[in-house]
C-alpha positions in Angstrom: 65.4 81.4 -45.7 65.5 79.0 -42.6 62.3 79.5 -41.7 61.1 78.2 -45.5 63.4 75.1 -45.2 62.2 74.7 -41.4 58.7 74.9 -42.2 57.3 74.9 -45.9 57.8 71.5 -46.0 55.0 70.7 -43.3 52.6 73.8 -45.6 52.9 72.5 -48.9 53.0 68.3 -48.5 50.0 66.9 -47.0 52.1 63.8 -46.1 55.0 65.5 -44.1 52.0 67.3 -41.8 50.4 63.8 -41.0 53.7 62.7 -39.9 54.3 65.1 -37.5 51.4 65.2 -36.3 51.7 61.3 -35.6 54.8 61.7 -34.1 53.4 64.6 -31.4 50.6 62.5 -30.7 52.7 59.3 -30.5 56.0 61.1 -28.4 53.1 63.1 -25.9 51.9 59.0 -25.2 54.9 57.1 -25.6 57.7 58.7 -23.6 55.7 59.0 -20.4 55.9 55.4 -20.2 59.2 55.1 -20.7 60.2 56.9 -17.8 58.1 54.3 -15.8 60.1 51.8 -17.5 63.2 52.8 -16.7 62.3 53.4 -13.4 61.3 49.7 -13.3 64.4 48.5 -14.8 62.5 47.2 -17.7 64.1 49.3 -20.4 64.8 46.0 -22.3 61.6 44.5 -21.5 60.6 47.2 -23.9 62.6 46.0 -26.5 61.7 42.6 -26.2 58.1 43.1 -26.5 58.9 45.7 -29.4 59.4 42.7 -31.3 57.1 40.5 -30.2 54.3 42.0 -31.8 55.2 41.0 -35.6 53.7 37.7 -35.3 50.9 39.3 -34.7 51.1 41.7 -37.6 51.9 39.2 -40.0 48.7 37.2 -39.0 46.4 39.9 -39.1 47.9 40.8 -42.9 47.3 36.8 -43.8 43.6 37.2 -42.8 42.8 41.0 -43.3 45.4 42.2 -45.7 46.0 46.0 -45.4 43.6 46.3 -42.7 44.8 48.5 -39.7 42.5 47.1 -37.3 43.4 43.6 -37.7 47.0 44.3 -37.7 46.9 46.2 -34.5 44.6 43.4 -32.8 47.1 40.9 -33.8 50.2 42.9 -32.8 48.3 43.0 -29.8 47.5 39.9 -28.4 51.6 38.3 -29.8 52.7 40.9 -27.1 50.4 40.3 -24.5 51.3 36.3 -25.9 54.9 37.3 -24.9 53.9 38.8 -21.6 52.0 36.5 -20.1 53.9 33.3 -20.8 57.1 35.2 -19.5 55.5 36.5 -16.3 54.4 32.7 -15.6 58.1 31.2 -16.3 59.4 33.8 -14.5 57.4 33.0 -11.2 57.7 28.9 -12.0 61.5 29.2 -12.3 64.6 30.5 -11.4 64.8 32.5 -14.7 65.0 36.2 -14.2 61.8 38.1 -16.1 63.9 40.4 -18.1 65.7 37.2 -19.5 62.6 35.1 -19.9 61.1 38.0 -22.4 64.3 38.3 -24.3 63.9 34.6 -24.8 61.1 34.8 -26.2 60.8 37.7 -27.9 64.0 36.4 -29.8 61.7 33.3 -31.2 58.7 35.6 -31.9 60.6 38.2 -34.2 61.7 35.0 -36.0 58.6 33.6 -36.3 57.5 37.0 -37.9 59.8 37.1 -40.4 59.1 33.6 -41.1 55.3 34.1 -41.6 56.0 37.5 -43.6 58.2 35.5 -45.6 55.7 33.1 -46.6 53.0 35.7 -47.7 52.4 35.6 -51.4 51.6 39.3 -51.6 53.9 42.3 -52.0 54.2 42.9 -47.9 57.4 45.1 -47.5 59.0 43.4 -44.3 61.7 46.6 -44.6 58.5 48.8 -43.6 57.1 46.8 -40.6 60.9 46.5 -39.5 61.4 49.8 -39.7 58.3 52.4 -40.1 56.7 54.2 -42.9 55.7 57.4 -41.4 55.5 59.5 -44.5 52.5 57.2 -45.8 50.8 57.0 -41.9 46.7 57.0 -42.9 44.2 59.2 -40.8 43.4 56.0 -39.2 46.3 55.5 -38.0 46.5 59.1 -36.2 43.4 58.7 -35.1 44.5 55.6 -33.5 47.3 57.0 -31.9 45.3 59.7 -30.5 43.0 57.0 -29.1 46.0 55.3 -27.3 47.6 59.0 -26.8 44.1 59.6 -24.5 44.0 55.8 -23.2 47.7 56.4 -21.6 47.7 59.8 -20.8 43.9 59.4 -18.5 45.7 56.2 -16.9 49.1 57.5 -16.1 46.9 60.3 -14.2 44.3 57.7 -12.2 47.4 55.5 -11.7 50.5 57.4 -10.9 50.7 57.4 -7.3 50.6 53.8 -7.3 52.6 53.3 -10.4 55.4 55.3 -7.9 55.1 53.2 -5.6 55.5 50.6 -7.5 58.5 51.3 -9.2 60.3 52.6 -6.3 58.9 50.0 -3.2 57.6 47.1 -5.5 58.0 45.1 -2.1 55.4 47.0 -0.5 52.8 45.4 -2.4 54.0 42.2 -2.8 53.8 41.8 1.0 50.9 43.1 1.5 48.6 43.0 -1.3 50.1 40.7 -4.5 46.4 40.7 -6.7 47.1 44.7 -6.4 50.5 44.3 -7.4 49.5 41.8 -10.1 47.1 44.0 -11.3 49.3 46.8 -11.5 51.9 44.7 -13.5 50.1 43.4 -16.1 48.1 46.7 -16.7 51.2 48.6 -16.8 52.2 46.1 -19.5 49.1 46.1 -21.2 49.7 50.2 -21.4 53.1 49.7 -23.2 51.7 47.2 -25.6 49.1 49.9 -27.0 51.9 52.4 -27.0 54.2 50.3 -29.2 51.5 48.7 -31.7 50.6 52.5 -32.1 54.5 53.5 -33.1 55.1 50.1 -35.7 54.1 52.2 -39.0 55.8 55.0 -37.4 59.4 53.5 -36.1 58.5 49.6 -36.9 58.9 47.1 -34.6 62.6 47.2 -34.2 63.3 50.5 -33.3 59.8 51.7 -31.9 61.3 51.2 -28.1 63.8 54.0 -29.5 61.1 56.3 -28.8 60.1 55.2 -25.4 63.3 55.3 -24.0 66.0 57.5 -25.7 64.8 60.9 -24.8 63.7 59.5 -21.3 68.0 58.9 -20.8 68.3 61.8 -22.3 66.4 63.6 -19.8 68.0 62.3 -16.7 71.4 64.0 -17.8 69.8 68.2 -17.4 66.9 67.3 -14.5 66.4 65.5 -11.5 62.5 65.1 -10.7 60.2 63.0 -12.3 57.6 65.5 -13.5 60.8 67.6 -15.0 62.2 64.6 -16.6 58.3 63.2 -18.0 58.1 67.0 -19.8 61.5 67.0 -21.0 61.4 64.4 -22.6 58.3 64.8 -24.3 60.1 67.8 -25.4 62.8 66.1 -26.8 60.8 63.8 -29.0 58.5 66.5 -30.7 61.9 68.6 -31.5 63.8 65.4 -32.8 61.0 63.9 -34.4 60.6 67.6 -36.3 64.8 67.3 -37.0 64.4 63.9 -37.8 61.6 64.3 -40.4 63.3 67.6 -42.3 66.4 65.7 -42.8 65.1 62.8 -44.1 62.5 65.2 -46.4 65.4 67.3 -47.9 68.2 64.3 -47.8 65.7 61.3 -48.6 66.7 59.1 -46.3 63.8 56.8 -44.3 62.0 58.9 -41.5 61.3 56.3 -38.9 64.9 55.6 -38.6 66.3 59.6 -38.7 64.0 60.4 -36.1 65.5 57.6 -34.0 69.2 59.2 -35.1 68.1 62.5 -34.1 67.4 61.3 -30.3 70.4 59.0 -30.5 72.6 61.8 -31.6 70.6 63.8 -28.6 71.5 61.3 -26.1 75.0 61.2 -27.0 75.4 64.9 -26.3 73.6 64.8 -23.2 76.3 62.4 -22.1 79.0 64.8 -22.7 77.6 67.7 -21.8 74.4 67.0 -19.4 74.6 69.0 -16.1 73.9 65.9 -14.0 77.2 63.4 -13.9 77.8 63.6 -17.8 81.1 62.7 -18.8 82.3 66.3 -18.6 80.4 67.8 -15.5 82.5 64.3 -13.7 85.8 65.4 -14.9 85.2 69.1 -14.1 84.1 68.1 -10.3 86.8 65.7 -9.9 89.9 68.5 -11.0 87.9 70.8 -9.0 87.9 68.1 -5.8 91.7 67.5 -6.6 
């Protein structure tokens, strides 16, 4: 009996088995480079560009309509819009960079909705806002696939010196700033592919859920990075499978369930996580007493 509710659902509709699929391909991509981001301290530099990219969607629906392609080159360039006009304001004032993307990224998910607003067609907003995974196109996996392989090769050439980066970003700033440049706006060029690959899955308000949710997750059971980059891989495919039954037998919208599922996930680590969760710093501080 649990095996047909965990599993017929993915045998018999052709729609819930290109959903999954999307999500494995998307979560093996995505969650790597959360880690990196949190290891940066850009966890809400994620956000911001999350939503960035709707202008950019919106445009490439005006001129295109329905046209994947277009969309995603759109999406695109609003982020990397976003990215580069923060970086420079960033370095030509005293404004911090994680506060000169939110500023932004503020007027460019208003501008989206303004320009999806104005379209004359039936474009569901609700959808790019928030995902709709049970109708993702072969395209679109194969598109995520191609950004799957685009991350995964880079994160191998590049980890060393995205370590260093994270961890001693002064290092190349003192001696080598076009390396470190390079290395910045690469990196950020890497999450931009990875979040105009999630919209139709999660949408662009909750597609950073993804990226970073099973990433804090993580750091509550391991302590290495390689541990914590598999685990929470791990914990996307298995909430993104939860997520997608419940919102199959319950009909409710996938996109956001999955991002429930890893919420709910997150809050339990926090409890119950074996590294300083709220429980593990009680039991040690009796024990100390």
């Amino acid at each position: 009996m649990i095996l047909h509710i965990l599993f017929d659902p993915f045998i018999y509709f052709e729609f819930m088995r290109k959903g999954i699929v999307a999500c494995c391909a998307l979560s093996i991509s995505i969650t790597p480079i959360g880690s990196f981001l949190l290891l940066k301290r850009m966890s809400l530099i994620g956000d911001a560009l999350s939503h960035s990219i709707l202008p950019g969607v919106a445009i490439g629906y005006f001129f295109s309509g329905v046209s994947l392609v277009m969309m995603n080159i759109g999406g695109l360039i609003s982020g990397l819009i976003v990215s580069i006009l923060s970086i420079w304001v960033s370095e030509k004032t005293t404004l911090q960079q994680d506060a000169s993307f939110s500023g932004f990224c503020i007027g460019f998910l208003a501008l989206g909705v303004v320009l999806v607003s104005l379209q004359t067609s039936n474009m569901d907003l609700l959808n790019l806002l928030v995902g709709s995974i049970l109708s993702v196109s072969m395209l679109h996996i194969k598109c995520i696939g191609v950004v799957s392989t685009i991350t995964l090769i880079s994160l191998a050439l590049f980890y060393r010196a995205l370590i260093m980066e994270s961890f001693d970003p002064d290092f190349f700033k003192t001696n080598n700033v076009v390396v470190f440049k390079s290395i910045q706006i690469f990196f950020l060029f890497i999450v931009m592919l990875n979040l105009i690959a999630s919209f139709q899955i999660t949408g662009t308000l909750m597609s950073v859920g993804l990226m970073i949710l099973p990433n804090l997750s993580a750091q509550y059971w391991v302590h290495s990075l390689i541990q914590r980059l598999l685990l929470s891989v791990c914990i996307a495919l298995l909430c993104s499978w939860i997520g997608l039954l419940i919102a199959f037998y319950i009909v409710l919208p996938a996109g956001p369930t999955i991002i429930l599922c890893i919420s709910v996930f997150f809050l339990f680590s926090v409890l119950f996580g074996r590294n300083h969760s709220v429980l593990f710093s009680m039991y040690w501080k009796e024990k100390q007493e």
